[in-house]
N, C-alpha and C positions, 0 to 999 in steps of 0.2 A: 557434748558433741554427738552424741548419740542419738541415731534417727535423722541426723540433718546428713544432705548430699551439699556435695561444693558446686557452686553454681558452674552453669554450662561455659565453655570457652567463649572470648567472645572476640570480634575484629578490635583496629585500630579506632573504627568510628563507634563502639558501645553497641551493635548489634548483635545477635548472637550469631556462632560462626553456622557457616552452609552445612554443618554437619546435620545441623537441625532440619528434619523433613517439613517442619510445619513450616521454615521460612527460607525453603530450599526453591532456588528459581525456575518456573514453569519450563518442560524442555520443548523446542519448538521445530520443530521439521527443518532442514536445513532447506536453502535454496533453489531452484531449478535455474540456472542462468538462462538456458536455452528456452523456456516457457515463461520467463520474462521478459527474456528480449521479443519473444512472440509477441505478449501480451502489449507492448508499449507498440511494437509496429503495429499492431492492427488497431488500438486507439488513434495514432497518428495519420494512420490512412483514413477512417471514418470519418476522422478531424476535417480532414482537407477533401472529401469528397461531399461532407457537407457545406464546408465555404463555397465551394463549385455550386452546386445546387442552388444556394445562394446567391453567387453572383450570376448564375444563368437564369436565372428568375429575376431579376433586377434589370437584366441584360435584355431578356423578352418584354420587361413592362415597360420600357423605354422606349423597343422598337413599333408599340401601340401593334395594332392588327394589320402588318404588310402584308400580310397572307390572301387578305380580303380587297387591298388595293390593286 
């Protein structure tokens, strides 16, 4: 037994435990609620301002050229 170390701790599923830095999980910024919820209304708005566009293009190529009648 000399020169051997005891292997690392490990979890319940055979992993080694988080002590370990090599397979310690990534740490990641925590949330902004309030620059999320920005970010989803100002998708949703674009969303629905381009269907508008859409249907008002649709809506003029229907009404042909009344401008000129």
């Amino acid at each position: 037994m000399t020169g051997e170390t005891a292997p690392g701790p490990q979890s319940a599923a055979g992993a080694p435990d988080a002590g370990d830095s090599a397979s310690a999980p990534v740490q990641t910024a925590p949330l902004n609620a309030v620059a999320l919820a920005k970010e989803v209304v100002l998708e949703r708005l674009e969303n629905l301002l381009e269907w508008l566009l859409r249907r008002l293009k649709r809506y003029r190529a229907g009404r042909g050229d009344w401008w000129e009648k």
